[in-house]
Structure formats: structure tokens, C-alpha cells
N, C-alpha and C positions, 0 to 999 in steps of 0.2 A: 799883305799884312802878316809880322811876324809874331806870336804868341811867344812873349817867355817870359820864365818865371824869375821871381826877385832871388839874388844869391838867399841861399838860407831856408828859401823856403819850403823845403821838403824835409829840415828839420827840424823846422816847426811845428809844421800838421804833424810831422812825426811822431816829435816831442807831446802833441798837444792827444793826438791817437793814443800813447800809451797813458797817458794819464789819466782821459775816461775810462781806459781798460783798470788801469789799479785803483783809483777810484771807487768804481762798480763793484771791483771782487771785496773790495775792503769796506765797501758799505752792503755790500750782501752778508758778509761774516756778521759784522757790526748787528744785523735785521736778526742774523739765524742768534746770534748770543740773545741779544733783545727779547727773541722770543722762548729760549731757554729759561732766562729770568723770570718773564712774567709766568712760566709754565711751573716752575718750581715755587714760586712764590704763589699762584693761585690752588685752589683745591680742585684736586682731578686732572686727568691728563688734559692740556689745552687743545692740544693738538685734534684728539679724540673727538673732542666735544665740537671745535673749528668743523669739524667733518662732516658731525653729525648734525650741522646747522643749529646747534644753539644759539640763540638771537645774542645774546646777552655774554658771550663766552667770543662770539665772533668782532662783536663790538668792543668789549675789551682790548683783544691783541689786534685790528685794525690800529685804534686809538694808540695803542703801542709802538705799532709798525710806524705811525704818522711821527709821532716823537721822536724815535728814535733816528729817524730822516731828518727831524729838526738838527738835531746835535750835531749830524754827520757835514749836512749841507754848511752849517757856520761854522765849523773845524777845517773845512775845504777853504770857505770862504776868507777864515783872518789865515790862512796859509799864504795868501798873497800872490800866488803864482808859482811857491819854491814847494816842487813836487815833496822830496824828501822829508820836508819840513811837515809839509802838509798832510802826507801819510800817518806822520807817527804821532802830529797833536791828534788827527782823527783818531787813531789806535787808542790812546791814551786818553782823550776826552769822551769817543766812544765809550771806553769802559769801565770809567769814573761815573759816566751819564748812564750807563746798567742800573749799576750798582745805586746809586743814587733814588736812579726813577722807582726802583723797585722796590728800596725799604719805603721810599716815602710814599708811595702808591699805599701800600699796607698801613702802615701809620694814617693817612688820612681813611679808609677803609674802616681803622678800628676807630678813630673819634665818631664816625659818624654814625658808627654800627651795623654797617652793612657786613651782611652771612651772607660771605661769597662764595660758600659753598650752593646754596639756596638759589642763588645768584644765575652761576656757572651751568648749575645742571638745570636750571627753569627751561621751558619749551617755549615760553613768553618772555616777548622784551620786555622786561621789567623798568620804571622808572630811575631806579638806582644805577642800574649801567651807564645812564648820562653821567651820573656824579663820579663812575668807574673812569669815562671818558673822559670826561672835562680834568682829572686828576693828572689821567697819564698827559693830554696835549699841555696842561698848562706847565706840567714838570717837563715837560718835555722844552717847552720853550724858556722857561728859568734856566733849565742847566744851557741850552744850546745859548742865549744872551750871555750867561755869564762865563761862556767863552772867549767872545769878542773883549 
């Protein structure tokens, strides 16, 4: 019995190989902007505070992180299969969806009254970081549908 393969098919995987590689680097960028965003737009270094195990500062930019994986994942997905295409509505709805999640993040922050500063540097998860949360995933999922 002989083993072989379909013409083509090693530039398929191949094809298919490099596209979780650009994929990955361009939704890693997309995560590292993301969390720029929410770091400029919250009070105090995020990063810092991420570190320092603030409950409520870590819960934030998870919530973040998970959003912005929404956007990334349905700009991949209405790509269809055309790499090129699929790169640069990522890039491009990527960073539409920054920009978006993060004034509106703030905007609902302020109707609600939440002092995220108070917030951020608490050593307690506060109840308020749900509504921090539920803000970023449900914008996160708005902007990532009204991609398709």
C-alpha cells in the first residue's frame, strides 16, 4: 500500500500554516493595542496594577482581552478564506473596535458613576468591575457582529 498525497496538498497546509502564523502575530498586535487603550483610558498604570494582583484592574483588561478576541475572531471569520482580505479588514476593524470599545467603555463608566480610579487601585473586587466587565464583552461583541 502506497501513501500519497493529493496534488496541492502541501500548498494548502502550507497556505493554511502561514495564515495561523499572520493571524496570531496580527491578533497579538491587535491584544497588545487593546491593552494600550484600556491603559490610557483607565487611571493608573494597568499594567502595574495587572501585576500587582489588583482584583478589579485584572478583571478589567481580561474583559478587554476577551473583546477584543471577539472582533478579531469575526474579521477573520467574514474574511472568508481570502488571506489578504482578511488581514487588513482585521487591521482595520481591529482598530475601529479599539477605538470604539474604549470611548464607549468610559461613556458608560461615566453614566453610571463609577470612580475608576477607586476602582483600579482597590485590593477588593468590587462589585462595579462586573459592570467594568460586562461593558467591555458586550461592546466587544457589538462592534465584533456589526462586522459581519
Amino acid at each position: 500500500m502506497v501513501l500519497a498525497l493529493s496534488p496541492g496538498f502541501v500548498g494548502v497546509v502550507g497556505g493554511g500554516l502561514a495564515a495561523i502564523v499572520l493571524y496570531a502575530l496580527l491578533g497579538l498586535v491587535m491584544m497588545i493595542l487593546g491593552f494600550y487603550a484600556i491603559d490610557l483610558t483607565t487611571p493608573g498604570k494597568l499594567n502595574q496594577l495587572v501585576r500587582e494582583g489588583r482584583p478589579n484592574a485584572v478583571v478589567a483588561t481580561g474583559a478587554g482581552m476577551i473583546s477584543m478576541a471577539f472582533i478579531v475572531v469575526v474579521a477573520i471569520y467574514g474574511a472568508s478564506g481570502r488571506l489578504a482580505d482578511g488581514l487588513l479588514a482585521t487591521l482595520v476593524y481591529g482598530l475601529v473596535g479599539i477605538v470604539v470599545q474604549a470611548v464607549a467603555v468610559r461613556i458608560l463608566e461615566w453614566v453610571t458613576g463609577i470612580d475608576m480610579t477607586v476602582l483600579m487601585e482597590s485590593r477588593e473586587l468590587r462589585p462595579e468591575s462586573r459592570v467594568v466587565c460586562a461593558a467591555h464583552l458586550a461592546l466587544g461583541l457589538v462592534v465584533a457582529v456589526a462586522i459581519l
